[in-house]
C-alpha positions in Angstrom: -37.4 -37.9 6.3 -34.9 -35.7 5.0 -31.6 -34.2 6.8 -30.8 -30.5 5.4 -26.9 -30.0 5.3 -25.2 -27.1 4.3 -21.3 -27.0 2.7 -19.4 -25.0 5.1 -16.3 -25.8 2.8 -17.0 -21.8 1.8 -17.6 -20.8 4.8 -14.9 -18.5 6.4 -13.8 -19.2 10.0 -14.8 -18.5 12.7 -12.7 -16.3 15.6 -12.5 -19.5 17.7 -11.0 -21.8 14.7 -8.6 -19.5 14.2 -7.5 -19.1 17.9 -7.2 -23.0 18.1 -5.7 -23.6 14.4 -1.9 -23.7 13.9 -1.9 -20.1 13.2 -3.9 -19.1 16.4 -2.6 -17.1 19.4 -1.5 -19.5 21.9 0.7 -21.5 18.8 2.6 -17.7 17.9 3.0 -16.8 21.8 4.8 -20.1 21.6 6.7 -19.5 18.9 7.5 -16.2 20.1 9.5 -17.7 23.2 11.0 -19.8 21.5 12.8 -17.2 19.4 13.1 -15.1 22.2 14.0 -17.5 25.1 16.7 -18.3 22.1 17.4 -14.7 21.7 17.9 -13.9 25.4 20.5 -16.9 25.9 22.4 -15.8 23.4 22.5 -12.1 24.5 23.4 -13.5 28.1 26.4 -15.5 27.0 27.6 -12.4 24.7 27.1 -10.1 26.4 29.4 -12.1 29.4 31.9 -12.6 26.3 32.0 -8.9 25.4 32.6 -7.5 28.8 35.6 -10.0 29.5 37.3 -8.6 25.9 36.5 -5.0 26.3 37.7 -5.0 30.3 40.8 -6.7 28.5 41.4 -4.5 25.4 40.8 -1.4 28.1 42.3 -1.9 30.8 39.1 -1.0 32.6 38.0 -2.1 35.9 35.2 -3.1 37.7 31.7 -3.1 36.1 32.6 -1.7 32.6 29.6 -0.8 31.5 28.9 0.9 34.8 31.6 2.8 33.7 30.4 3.7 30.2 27.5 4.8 31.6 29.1 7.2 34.7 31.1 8.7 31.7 28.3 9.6 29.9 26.1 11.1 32.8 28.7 12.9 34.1 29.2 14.4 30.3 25.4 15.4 30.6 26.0 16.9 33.9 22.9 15.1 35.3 20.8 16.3 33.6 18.5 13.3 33.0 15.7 14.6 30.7 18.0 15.8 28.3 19.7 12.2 28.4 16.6 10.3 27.8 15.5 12.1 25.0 19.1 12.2 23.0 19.0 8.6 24.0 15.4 7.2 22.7 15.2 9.9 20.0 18.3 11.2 18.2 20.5 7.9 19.2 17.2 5.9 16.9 16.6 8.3 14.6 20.0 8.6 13.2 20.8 4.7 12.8 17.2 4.6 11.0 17.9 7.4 8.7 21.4 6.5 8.0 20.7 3.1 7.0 18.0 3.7 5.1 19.1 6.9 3.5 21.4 4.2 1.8 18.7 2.0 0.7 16.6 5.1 -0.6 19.7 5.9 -3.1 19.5 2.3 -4.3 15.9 2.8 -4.9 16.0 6.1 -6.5 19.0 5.1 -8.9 19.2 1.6 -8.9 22.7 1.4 -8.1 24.8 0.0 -7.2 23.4 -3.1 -9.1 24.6 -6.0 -6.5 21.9 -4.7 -3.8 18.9 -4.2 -6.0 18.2 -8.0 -6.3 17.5 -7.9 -2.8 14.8 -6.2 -3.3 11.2 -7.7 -2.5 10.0 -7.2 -5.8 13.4 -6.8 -8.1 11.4 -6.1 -11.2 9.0 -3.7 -10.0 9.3 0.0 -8.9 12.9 0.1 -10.1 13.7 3.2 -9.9 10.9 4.4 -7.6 8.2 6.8 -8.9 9.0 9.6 -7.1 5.7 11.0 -6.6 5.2 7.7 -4.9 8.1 8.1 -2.7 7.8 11.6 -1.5 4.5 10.6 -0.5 5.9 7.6 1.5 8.0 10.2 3.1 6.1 12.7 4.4 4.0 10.4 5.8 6.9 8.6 7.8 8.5 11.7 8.6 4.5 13.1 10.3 4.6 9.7 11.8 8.1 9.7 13.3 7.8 13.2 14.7 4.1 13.5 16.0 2.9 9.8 16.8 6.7 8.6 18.0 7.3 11.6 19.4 4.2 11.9 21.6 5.1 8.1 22.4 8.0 9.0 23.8 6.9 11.9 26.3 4.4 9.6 27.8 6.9 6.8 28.2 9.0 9.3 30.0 6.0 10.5 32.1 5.0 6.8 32.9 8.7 5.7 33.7 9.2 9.0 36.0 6.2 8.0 37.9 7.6 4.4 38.1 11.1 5.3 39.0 14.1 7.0 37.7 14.8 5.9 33.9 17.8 7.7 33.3 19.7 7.8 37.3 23.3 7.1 37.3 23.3 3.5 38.2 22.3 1.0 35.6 19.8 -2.0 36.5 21.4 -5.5 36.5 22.3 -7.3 33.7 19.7 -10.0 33.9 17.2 -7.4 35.4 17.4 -6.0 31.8 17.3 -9.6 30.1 14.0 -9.9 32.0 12.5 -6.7 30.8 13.6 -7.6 27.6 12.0 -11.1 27.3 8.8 -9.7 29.0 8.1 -6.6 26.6 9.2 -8.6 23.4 6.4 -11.1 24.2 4.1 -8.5 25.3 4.6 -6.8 22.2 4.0 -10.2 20.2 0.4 -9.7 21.7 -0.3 -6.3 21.4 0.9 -5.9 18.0 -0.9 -8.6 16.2 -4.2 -9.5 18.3 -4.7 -6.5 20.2 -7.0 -5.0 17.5 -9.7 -8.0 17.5 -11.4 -6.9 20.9 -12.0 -3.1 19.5 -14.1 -3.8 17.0 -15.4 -0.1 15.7 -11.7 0.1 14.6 -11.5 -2.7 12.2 -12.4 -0.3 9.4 -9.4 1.9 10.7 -6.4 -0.8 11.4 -7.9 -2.4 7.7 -7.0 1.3 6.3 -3.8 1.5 7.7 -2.8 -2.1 7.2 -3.7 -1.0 3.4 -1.5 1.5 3.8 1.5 0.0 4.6 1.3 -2.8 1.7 1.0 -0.1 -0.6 4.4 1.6 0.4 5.9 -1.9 1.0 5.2 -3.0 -2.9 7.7 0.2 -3.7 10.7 -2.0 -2.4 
């Protein structure tokens, strides 16, 4: 009598290995709380820290971030639209370009020297073709107006519906450390395992996953 066996040394693994392995989802969820339960402490404690100095330096009284925030709503005059989208759009958009505007000079002239061995790939791409780059460009720049942008106006529809996003009084303090512990680990989910259940898609995350390591290997 003979037993056939087969080496499934080869073999790739299957969805369930990989959901129980060390990698798998429950282990990053973990880990994701971790960092984020870590994360949320810390922002607790300073943020208690930074209110004391600032109410000190000041002078102010009361909540002072209440404050801040009456300041600036009464500079808008109410109106609220106008304050959401300066506030999730332009307030973004200019710490992202102005950071990286920076790092796009060091890439384009390689100067100043100290930065450029930070780098991810030091000896590569340096300068940057710049072919290459405007075509990283214009596809950020499509992304960040159409796909962000469109983001944003159904946020705002979805938080109108929910309540008032921009009124004049702000939510507690820990209110907001909740919502912040909640969405970072929902994004955890949705960003990296969200994509297994649609399946027609692969092809179409693969493509853009693709696309992002090929504008990555510029830096």
């Amino acid at each position: 009598m003979t037993v056939e066996t087969s080496d499934t040394r080869g073999a790739a693994p299957t969805r369930s290995s990989r959901q129980e392995g060390p990698g798998g989802l429950w282990d990053s969820v973990k880990k994701a709380a971790v960092v984020i339960g870590s994360g949320i402490l810390f922002l607790a404690a300073f943020g208690n820290s930074l209110t004391w100095h600032l109410q000190r330096f000041w002078g102010a009284s009361g909540d002072f971030w209440q404050n801040m925030w009456t300041k600036v709503y009464v500079g808008f005059e109410g109106h609220e639209t106008a304050l959401f989208y300066l506030g999730s759009m332009l307030v973004p958009t200019l710490a992202f370009w102005g950071t990286n505007c920076l790092l796009l000079l060091v890439d384009t002239t390689g100067k100043p020297s100290f930065i450029t061995r930070y780098r991810i790939q030091p000896d590569k791409n340096n300068p940057v073709d710049p072919d290459r780059l405007r075509h990283v460009l214009k596809t950020v720049l499509f992304n960040y107006v159409f796909i962000s942008g469109s983001m944003v106006v159904v946020a705002r529809s979805l938080m109108t519906m929910s309540g008032n996003p921009c009124g004049p009084e702000l939510p507690a303090f820990h209110w907001a450390l909740a919502e912040l512990a909640f969405f970072s680990l929902l994004e955890e989910f949705m960003f990296y395992y969200s994509h297994s259940p649609f399946g027609g898609l692969s092809v179409f995350i693969e493509k853009l996953i693709f696309t992002h390591h090929c504008h990555l290997v510029l830096r």
